[in-house]
C-alpha positions in Angstrom: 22.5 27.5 46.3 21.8 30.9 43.9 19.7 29.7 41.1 19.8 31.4 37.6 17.9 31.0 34.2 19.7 31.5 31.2 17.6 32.6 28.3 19.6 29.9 25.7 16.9 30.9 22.9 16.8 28.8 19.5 20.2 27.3 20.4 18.8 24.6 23.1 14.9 25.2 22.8 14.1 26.6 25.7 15.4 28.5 29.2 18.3 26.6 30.8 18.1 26.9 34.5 21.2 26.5 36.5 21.9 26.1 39.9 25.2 28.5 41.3 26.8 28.0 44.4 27.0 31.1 46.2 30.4 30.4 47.3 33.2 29.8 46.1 34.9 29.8 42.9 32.2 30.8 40.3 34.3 28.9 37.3 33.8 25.3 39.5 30.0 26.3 40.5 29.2 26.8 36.5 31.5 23.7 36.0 29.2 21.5 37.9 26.1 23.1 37.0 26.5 22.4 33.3 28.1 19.2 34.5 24.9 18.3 36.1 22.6 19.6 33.3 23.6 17.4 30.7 23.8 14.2 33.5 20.0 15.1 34.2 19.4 15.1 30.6 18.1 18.7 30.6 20.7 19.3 28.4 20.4 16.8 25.4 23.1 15.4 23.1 23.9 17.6 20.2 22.5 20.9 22.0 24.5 23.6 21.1 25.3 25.9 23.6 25.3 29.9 24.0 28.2 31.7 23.0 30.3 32.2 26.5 29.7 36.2 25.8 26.1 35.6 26.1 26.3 33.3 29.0 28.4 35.1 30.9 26.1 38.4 30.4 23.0 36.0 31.4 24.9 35.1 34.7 26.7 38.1 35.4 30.1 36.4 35.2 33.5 36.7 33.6 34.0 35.3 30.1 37.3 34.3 30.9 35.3 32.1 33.9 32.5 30.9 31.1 35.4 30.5 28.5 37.3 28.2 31.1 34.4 25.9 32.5 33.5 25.3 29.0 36.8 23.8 28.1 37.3 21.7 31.0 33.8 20.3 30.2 35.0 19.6 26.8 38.8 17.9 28.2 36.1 16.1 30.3 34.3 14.7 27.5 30.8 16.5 28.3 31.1 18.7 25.7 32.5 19.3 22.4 33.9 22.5 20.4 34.5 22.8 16.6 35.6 25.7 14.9 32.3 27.2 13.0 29.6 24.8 15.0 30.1 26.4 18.6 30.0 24.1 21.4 27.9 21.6 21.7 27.0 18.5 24.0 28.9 15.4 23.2 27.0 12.6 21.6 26.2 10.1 24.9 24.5 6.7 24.2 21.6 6.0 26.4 18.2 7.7 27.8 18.6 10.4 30.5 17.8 8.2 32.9 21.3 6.1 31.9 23.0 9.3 31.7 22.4 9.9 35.4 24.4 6.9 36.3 28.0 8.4 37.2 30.6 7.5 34.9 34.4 8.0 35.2 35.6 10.2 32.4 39.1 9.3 31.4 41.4 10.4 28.9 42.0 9.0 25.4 45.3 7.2 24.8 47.4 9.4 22.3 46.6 9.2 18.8 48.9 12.0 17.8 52.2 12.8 18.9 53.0 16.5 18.4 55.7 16.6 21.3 58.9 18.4 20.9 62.1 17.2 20.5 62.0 14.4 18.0 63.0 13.9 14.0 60.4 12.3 11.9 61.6 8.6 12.5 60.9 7.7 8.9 63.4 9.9 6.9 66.1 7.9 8.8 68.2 7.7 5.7 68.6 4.1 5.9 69.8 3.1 2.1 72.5 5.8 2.6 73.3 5.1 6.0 73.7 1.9 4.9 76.3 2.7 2.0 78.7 4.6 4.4 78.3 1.6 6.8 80.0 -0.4 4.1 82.5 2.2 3.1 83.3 2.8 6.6 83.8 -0.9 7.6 85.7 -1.9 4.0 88.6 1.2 5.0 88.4 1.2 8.8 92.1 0.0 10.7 92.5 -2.8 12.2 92.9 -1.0 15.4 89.5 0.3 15.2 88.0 -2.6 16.7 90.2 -2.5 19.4 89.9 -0.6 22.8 88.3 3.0 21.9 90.4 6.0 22.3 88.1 8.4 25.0 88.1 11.0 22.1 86.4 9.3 19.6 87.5 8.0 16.5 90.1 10.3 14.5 88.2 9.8 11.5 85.3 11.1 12.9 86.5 14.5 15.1 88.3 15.3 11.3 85.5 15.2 9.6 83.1 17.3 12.2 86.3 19.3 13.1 86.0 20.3 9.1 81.9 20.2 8.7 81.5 22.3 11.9 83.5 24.8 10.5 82.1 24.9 6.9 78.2 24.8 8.6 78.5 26.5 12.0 81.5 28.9 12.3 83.3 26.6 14.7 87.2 27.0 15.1 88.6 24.2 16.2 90.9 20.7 15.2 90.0 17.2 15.9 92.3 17.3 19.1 89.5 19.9 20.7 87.2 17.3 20.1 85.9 14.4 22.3 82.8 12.7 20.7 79.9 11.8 23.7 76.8 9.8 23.8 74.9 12.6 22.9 74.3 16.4 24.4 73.0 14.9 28.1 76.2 13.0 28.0 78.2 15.7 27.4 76.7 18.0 30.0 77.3 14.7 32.4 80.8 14.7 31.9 82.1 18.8 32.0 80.0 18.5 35.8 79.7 14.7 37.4 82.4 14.9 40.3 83.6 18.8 39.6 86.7 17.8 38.1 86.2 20.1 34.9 83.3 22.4 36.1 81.3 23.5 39.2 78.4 25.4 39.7 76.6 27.6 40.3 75.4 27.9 36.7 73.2 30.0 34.9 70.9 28.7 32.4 68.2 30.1 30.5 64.5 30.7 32.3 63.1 28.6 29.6 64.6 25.1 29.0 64.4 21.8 29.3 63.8 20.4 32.5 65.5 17.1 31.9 68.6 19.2 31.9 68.0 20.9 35.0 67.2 17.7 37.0 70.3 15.6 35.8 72.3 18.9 36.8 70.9 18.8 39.8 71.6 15.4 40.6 74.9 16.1 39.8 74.8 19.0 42.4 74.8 21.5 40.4 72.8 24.4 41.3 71.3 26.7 39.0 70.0 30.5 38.4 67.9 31.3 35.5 68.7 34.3 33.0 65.7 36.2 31.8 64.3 35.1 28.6 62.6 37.3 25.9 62.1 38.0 22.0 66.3 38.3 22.1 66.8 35.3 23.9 68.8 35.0 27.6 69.4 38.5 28.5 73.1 37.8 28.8 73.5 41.7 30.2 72.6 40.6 34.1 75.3 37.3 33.7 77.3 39.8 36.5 75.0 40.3 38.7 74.0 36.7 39.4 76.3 36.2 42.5 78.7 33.3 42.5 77.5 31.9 38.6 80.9 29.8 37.5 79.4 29.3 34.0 76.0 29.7 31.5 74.3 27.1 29.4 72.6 29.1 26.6 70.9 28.3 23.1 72.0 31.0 21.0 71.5 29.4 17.4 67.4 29.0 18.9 66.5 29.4 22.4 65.0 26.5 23.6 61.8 26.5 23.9 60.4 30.0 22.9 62.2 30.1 19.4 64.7 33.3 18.8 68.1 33.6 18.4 70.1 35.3 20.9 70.8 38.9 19.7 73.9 40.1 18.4 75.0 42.3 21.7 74.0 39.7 24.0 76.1 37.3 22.6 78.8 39.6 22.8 78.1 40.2 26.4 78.1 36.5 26.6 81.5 36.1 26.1 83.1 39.6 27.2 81.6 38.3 30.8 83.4 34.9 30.2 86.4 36.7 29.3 86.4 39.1 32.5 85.6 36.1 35.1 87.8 33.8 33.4 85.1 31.1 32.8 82.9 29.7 30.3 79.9 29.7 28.1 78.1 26.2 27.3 76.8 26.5 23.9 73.6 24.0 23.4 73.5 24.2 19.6 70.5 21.6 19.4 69.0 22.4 16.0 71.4 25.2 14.4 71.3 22.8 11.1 67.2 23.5 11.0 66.5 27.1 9.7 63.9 28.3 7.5 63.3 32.2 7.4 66.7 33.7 8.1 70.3 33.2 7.1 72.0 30.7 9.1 73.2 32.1 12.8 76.7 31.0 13.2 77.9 29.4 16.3 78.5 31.6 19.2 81.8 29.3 19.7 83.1 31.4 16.5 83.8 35.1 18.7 85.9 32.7 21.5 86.9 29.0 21.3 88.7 29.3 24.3 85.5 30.3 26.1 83.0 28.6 24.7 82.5 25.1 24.8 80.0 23.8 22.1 78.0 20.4 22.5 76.0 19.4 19.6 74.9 15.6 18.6 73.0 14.1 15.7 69.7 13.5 17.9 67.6 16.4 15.3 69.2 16.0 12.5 69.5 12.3 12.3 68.6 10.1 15.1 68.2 10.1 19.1 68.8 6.7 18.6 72.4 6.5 17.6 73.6 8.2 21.0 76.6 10.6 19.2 77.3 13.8 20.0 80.2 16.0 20.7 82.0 18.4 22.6 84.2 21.6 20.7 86.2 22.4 23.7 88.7 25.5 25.0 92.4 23.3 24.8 92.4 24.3 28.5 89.8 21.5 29.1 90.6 18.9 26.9 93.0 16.8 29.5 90.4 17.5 32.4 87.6 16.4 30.3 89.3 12.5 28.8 90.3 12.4 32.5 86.7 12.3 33.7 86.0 10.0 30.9 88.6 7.4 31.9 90.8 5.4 29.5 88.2 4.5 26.8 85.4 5.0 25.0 82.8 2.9 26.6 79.7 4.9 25.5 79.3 5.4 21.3 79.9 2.9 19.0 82.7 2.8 16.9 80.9 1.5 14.1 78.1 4.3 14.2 81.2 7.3 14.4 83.0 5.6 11.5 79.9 5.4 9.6 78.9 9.1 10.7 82.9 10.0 9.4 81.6 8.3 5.9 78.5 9.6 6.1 79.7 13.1 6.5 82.9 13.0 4.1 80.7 11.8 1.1 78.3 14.6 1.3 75.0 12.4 2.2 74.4 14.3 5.7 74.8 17.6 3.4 72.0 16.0 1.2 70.1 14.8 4.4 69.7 17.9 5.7 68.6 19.8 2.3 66.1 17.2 1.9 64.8 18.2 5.6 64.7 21.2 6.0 62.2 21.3 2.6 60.4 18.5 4.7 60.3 20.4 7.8 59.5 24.0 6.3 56.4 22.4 5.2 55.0 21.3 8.0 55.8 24.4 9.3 53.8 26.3 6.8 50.8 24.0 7.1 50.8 24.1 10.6 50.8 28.1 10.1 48.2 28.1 7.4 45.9 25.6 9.9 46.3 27.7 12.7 45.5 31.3 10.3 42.0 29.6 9.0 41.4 27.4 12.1 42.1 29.8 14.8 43.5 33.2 13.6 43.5 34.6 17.4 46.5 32.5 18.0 49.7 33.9 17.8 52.7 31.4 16.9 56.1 31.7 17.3 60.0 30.5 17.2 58.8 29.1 13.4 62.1 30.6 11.6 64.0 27.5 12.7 63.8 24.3 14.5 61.1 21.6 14.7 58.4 22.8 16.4 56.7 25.9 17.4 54.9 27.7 20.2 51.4 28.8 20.3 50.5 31.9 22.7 47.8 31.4 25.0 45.6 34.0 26.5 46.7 33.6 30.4 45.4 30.7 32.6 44.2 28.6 29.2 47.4 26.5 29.2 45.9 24.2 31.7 43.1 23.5 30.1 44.1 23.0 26.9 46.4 20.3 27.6 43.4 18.2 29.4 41.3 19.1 26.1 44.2 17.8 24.2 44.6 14.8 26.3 40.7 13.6 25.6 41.4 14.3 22.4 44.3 12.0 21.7 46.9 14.7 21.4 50.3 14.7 23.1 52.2 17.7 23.2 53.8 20.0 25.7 52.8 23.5 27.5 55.4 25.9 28.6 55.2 25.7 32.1 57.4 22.7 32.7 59.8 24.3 30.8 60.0 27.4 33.1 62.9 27.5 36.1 61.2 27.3 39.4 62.9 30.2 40.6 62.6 32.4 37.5 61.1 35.7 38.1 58.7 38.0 35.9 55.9 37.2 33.6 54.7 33.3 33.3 53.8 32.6 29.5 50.9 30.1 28.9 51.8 28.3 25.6 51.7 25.0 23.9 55.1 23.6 22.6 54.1 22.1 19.2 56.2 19.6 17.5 55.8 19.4 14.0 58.4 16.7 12.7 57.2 13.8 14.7 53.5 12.4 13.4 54.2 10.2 9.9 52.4 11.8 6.4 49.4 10.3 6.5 49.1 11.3 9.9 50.0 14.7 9.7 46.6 16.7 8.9 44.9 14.9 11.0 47.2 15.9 14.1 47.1 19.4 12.7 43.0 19.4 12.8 42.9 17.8 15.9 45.1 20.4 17.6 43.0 23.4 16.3 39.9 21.5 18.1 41.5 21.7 21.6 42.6 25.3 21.4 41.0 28.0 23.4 38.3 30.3 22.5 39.0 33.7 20.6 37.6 35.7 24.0 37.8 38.9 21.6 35.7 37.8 19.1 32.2 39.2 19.1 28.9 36.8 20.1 27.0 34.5 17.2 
């Protein structure tokens, strides 16, 4: 063992010696050193400790190595950090002599839910919902409650065939639609069995796993498209050997936040055009947008080589299981083949009501009410994050429901475990990341602001500041 004394002055009363290991990763040997310090009881509850500047000058180390060790000591619960108090040694009950007793530090249970991909459960517009459920039902055919045509109900493919093209730039007629259980449905059905579409296929670097794996399972292989600022960089499409089709989210690429630019959505199609295939268009949360005029739906510059998916999962509820696909007229037969002679899948109670719902003008009003809900959230998570902990950058905030925070590189993995022992659930960007995807990893957090209720919500918001990393530019207190 290497021993060192750090010179702690006023901050803990007196010289802190610690005991390095002389080999092997510096970041564990400090780990366990502090670790060990505050079991021993020569560091005491409350002690605040030096800035990681100062400690790593005192011990000749990185302060990316101090800045790391401290925050796994404070996802372990040893230690605590709070904008404008430093960090400090969590509160422990008991003399030093108790403290010496090895404990098993686990995680807290989560107290708030900041994970992506979720409305806020309580502005289910229930009284409304409940007035086209009536109005549906009194002027629904007999033959509605009979065996379901695979399409969907007519009454509800006219009335998206007409709302898609008012809000999203689709071209299309009910007989290009057939309503699905929702997006994963959807992507299901164009793949399951090859009957409609085979892979390879190319999907975005960034996206959601839970895609990838049912796509695999389907036997579907997959090459990623780069990802940056613009979006999938639609320009190499050509030089991905073999790729049959690409999934993309143009409207708000999923997760990093911009829409796809202009000339790579045009590449986009001219390369669907020139192979004779198709783009998937994942149009997730183009209802959602804040700081820019609405992007229209890619499906707009080719119908018959785009196939759009969308479903009500954002904008209303995950749990009503409708969504839809907008397809070329090429597909249409291929695609109620693979779905067999009825529709087994979506209620037709919930698409008539969604029909009435969207005819009267309530999801119009829905959404207004919404996206004024979800802009401020956005704007108060912003704010937090400006006063809380300016170093962090956030992006994808002109649209969607939630956000991602830019991490200095190799802090994702310890903020999550901070997060976790704090209560908070949310995501980091590596899951999101293609295995095989080349260039830069991004450390991130994938915040989801729609989720936690009102009286819930600044509380997630200060919790989340706790559990970010350190500003490692900012100068030593």
């Amino acid at each position: 063992m290497s021993e060192s004394w750090v010179n702690s002055g006023q901050r803990i009363g007196s010289d802190l010696h610690l005991e390095l290991a002389a080999t092997g990763s510096r970041r564990a040997a400090l780990t366990r050193a502090l670790r060990d310090a505050v079991r021993d009881g020569r560091l005491a509850s409350g002690s605040r400790l030096p800035p990681y500047r100062s400690l790593a000058a005192d011990l000749g180390l990185a302060r990316n190595t101090v800045a790391e060790a401290y925050a796994e000591l404070v996802a372990e619960g040893w230690l605590t950090a709070r904008q404008g108090s430093g960090t400090r040694v969590a509160d422990r009950v008991g003399t030093p002599d108790a403290v010496r007793v090895p404990r098993r530090v686990t995680a807290r249970a989560p107290v708030h839910d900041l994970t992506q991909g979720q409305p806020d459960a309580a502005a289910f517009p229930r009284t409304a919902w409940l007035a086209a459920t009536r109005r549906a039902l009194g002027a629904a055919p007999n033959e509605a409650f009979g065996p379901g045509d695979p399409r969907g109900r007519i009454e509800l493919r006219r009335a998206l065939a007409e709302y898609l093209a008012r809000a999203r730039g689709v071209r299309t007629e009910p007989e290009r639609i057939v309503v699905t259980a929702g997006f994963a449905a959807g992507l299901r059905l164009l793949f399951t069995g090859g009957a409609v579409l085979r892979g390879p296929l190319a999907v975005e670097s960034y996206g959601l796993p839970f895609h990838r794996e049912l796509l695999t399972t389907a036997g579907v292989p997959t090459r990623p498209l780069p990802v940056d600022e613009h979006g999938a960089d639609t320009a190499v499409l050509g030089s991905l050997g073999g790729v049959r089709a690409a999934l993309l989210t143009p409207a708000h690429q999923f997760p990093t936040g911009g829409p796809l630019h202009p000339e790579r959505r045009v590449a986009a199609v001219d390369w669907a055009r020139a192979r004779g295939t198709v783009v998937l268009e994942d149009d997730y949360d183009g209802d959602f947008r804040y700081d820019r005029q609405p992007v229209g739906a890619l499906q707009g510059l080719d119908p018959e080589r785009v196939i759009y998916l969308g479903s009500v999962s954002k904008s209303l509820s995950p749990a009503l299981r409708i969504g839809w696909l907008v397809l070329p007229a090429h597909l249409v037969d291929p695609v109620l083949a693979g779905k067999g002679e009825r529709e087994g899948f979506t209620s037709v109670v919930d698409q008539l009501t969604l029909a009435a719902f969207l005819e009267s003008g309530a999801y119009d009003r829905h959404l207004r009410r919404m996206r004024q809900h979800y802009r401020q959230r956005r704007d108060q998570l912003v704010a937090a994050l400006a006063t809380q902990a300016p170093h962090i950058a956030v992006s994808g905030i002109a649209a969607g429901l939630h956000a991602v925070l830019q991490l200095p590189p190799g802090t994702e993995r310890s903020a999550l475990k901070a997060a976790a022992w704090h209560g908070v659930a949310l995501d980091g960007l590596a899951p999101f990341r293609h295995p095989a995807a080349n260039g830069p990893t991004l450390d991130g957090l994938v915040v989801g602001y729609a989720t936690p209720p009102d009286h819930a919500w600044r509380a997630a918001l200060d919790a989340l500041c706790r559990v970010l990393p350190p500003d490692l530019a900012a100068p030593a207190t």
